[in-house]
Backbone as CSV, one residue per row, in Angstrom:
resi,resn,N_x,N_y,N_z,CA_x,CA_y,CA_z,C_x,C_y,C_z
1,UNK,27.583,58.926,90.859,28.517,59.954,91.246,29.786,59.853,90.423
2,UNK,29.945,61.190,90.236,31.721,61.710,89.215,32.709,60.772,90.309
3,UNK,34.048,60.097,90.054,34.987,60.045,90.820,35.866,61.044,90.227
4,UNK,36.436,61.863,91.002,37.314,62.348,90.535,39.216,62.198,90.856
5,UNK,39.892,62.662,89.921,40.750,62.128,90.595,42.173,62.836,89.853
6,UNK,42.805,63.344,90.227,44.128,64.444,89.311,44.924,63.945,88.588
7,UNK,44.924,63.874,87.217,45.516,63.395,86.459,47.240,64.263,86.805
8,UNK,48.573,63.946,86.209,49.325,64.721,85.926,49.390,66.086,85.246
9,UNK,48.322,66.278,84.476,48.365,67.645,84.049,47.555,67.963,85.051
10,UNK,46.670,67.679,85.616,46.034,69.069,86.414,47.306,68.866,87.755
11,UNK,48.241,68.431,87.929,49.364,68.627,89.016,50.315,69.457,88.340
12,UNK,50.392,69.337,87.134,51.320,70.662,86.336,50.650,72.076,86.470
13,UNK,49.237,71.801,86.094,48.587,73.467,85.912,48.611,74.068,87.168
14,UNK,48.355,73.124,88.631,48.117,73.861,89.616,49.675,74.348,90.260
15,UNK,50.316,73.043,89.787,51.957,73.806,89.807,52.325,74.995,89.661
16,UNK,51.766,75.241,88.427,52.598,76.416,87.555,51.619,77.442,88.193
17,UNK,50.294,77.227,88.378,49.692,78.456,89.214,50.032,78.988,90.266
18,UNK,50.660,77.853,91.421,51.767,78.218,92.136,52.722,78.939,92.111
19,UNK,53.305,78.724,91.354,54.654,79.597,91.149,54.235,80.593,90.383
20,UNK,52.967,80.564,89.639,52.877,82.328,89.108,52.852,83.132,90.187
21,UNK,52.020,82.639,91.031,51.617,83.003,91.747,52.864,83.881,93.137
22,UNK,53.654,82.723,93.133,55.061,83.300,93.882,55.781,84.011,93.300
23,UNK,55.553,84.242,91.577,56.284,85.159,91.496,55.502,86.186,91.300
24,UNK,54.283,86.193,90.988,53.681,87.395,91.183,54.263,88.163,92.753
25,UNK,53.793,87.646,93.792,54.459,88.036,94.924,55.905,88.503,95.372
26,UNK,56.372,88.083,94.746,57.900,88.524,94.585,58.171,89.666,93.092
27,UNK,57.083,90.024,92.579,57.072,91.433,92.043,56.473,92.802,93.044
28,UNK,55.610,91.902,93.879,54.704,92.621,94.437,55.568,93.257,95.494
29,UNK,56.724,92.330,96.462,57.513,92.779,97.274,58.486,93.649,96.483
30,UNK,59.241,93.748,95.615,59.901,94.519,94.838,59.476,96.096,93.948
31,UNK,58.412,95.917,93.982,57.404,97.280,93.840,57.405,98.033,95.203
32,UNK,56.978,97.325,96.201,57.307,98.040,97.430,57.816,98.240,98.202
33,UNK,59.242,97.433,97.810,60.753,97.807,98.120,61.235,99.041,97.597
34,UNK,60.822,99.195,96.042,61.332,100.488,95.404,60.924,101.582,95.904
35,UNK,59.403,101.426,95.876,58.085,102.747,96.781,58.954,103.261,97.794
36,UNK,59.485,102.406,98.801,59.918,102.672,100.230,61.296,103.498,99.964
37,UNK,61.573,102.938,99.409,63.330,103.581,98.953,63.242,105.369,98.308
38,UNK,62.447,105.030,97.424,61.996,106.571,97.154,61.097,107.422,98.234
39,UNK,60.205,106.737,98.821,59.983,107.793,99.727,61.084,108.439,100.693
40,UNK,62.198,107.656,100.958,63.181,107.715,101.907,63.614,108.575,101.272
41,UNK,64.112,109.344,100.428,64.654,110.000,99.562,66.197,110.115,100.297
42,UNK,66.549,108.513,99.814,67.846,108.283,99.706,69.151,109.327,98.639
43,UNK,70.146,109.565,99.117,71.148,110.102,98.210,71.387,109.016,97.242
44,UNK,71.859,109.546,95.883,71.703,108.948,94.907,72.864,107.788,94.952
45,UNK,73.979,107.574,95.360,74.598,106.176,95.944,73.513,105.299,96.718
46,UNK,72.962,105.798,97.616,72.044,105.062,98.299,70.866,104.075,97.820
47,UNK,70.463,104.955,96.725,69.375,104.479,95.910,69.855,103.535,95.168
48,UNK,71.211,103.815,93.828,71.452,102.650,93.479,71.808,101.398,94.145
49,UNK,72.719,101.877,95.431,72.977,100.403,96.149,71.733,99.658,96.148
50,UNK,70.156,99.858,96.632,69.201,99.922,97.343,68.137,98.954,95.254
51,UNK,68.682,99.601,94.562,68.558,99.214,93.272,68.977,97.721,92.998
52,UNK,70.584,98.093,93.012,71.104,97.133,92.697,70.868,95.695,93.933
53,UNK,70.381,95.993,95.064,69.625,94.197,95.848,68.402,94.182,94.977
54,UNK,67.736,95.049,94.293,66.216,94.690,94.319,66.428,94.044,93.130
55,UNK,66.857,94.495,92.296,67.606,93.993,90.601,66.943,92.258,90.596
56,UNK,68.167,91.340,91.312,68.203,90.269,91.408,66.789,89.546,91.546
57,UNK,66.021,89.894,92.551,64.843,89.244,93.272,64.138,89.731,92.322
58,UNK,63.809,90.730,91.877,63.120,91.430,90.362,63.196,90.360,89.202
59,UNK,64.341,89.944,88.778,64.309,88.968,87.928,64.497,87.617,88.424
60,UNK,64.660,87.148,89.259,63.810,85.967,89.756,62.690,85.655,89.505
61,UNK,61.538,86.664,90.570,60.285,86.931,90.317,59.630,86.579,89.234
62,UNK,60.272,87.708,88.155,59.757,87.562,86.925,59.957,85.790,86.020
63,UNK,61.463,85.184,86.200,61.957,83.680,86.221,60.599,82.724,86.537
64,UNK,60.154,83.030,87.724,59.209,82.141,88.433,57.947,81.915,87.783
65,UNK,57.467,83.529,87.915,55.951,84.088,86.782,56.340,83.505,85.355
66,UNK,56.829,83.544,84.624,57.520,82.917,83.176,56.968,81.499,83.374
67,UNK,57.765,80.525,84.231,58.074,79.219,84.314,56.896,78.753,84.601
68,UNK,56.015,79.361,85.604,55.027,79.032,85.946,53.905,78.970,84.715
69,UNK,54.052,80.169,83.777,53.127,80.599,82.749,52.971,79.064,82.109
70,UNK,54.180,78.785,82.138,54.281,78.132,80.419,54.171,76.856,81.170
71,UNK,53.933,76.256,82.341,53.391,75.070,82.761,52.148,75.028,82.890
72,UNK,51.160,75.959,83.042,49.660,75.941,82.948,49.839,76.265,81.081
73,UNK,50.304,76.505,80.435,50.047,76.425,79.315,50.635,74.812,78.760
74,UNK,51.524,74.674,79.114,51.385,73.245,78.573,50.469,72.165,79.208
75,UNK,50.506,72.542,80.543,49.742,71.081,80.960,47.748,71.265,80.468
76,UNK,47.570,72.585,79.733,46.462,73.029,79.666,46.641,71.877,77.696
77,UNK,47.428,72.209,76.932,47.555,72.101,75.473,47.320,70.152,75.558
78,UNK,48.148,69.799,76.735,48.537,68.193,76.797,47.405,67.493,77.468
79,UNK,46.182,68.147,78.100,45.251,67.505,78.977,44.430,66.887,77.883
């Protein structure tokens, strides 16, 4: 029988799949933050206010998905 057993890179790759993963989700909430806002057919102050919270968590998101990328890519190059 195989023993198996997780080296440090496979704790990086599943890391970073993690956090793609959260930030995938945190695009996913921000897509349907915007959806909702436009269906509301907010006045146009409204919308940007409604813009300008989603902004932030939008590029987070994207921060997370990035960071995450490039840790399954390294711990994939270093295994």
């Amino acid at each position: 029988m195989e023993q198996t057993s997780s080296t440090v890179f496979d704790i990086i790759i599943w890391s970073g799949t993690a956090l793609s993963l959260l930030g995938l989700l945190g695009l996913v909430y921000c897509i349907i933050r915007v959806s909702r806002a436009k269906r509301a057919e907010l006045s146009d102050e409204a919308m940007r206010a409604e813009l300008k919270k989603v902004v932030p968590v939008n590029l987070g998101a994207l921060f997370l998905s990035v960071i995450g990328l490039m840790m399954v890519i390294v711990g994939i190059f270093l295994a």
